[in-house]
N, C-alpha and C positions, 0 to 999 in steps of 0.2 A: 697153950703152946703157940709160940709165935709162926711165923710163915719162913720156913723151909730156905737154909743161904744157896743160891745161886751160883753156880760153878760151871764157868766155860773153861771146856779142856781143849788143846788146841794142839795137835800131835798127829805129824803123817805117817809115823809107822799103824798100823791097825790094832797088832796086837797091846805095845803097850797104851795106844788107846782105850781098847776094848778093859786091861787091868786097870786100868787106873780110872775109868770111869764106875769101873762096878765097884772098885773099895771106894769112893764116895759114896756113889749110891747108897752103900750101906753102912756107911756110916752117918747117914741120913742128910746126906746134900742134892738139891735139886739140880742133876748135870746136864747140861746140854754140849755139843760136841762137835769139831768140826777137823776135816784134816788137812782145810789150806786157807791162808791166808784172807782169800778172798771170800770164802765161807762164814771164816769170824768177824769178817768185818760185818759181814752181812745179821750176826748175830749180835755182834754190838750197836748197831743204828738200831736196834728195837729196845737197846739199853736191858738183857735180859739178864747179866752176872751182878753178884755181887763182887766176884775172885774169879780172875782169868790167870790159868795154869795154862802156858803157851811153850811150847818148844822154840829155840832161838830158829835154826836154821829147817824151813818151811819148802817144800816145791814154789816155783813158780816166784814173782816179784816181791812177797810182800813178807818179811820175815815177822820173827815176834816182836820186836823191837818195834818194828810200827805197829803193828795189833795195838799193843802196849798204848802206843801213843795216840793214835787215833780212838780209841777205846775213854780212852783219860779224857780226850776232847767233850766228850758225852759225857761222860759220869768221873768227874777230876778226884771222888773217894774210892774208885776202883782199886781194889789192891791185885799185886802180879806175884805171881810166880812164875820165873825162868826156867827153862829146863835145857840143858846143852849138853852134848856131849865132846862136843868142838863147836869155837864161837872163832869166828874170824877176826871179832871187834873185840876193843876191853868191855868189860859188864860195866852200863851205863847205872849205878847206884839212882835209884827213884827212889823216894818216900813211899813206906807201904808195901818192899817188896822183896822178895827174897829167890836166891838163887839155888837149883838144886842141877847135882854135879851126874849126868847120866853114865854110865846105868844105876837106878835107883828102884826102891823098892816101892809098890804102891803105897804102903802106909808111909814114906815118908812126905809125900804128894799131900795124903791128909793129915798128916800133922804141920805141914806147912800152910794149909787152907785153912788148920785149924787157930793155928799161930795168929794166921793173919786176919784173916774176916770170919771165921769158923762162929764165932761170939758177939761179930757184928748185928747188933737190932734191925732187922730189915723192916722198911717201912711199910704197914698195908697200900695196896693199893688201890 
């Protein structure tokens, strides 16, 4: 059995962090989690996702749209998932990434990790 895909969840409300990180969990992804901006970033300079599931609109400076991009700067086969419920911007189309329309159900968060890097080979390290 290969080594466990990595999923950074990026969402300031609590609870649908708390649901959406346990339906990973058990659907067997290794989550890690953060609820602003300046937390993910801190989690991606250690380069720890395979799949960053980010909410658009974040507390504070730094939305998902930069996560996204700053994240990509590190690891450019990162794949994204958006989460919005209202987006001020049009959705910027990336390679690799898909948009989910909030409110949404936890599994559809893992069928969209699963779409995207769910079946990704992660490399040992």
């Amino acid at each position: 059995m290969g080594t466990p895909v990595r999923v950074l969840v990026v969402e300031d409300d609590s609870l649908v962090r708390e649901l959406v990180v346990e339906a990973l969990r058990e659907a067997g992804y290794h989550v890690f989690h953060a609820s602003t901006g300046e937390e993910a970033l801190a989690w991606c300079r250690r380069q720890v996702a395979d799949v960053l599931v980010t909410d658009i609109r974040l507390p504070g400076d730094i939305d998902g749209w930069q996560i996204a991009e700053h994240c990509r700067q590190q690891d450019p086969e990162l794949q994204v998932v958006y989460a919005t419920g209202f987006s001020p911007v049009e959705p910027r189309p990336v390679r690799g990434s898909l948009s989910l329309q909030k409110p949404y159900h936890p599994e559809e968060v893992v069928r969209a990790v699963k779409k995207l890097g769910g079946e990704r080979q992660v490399p040992s390290r």
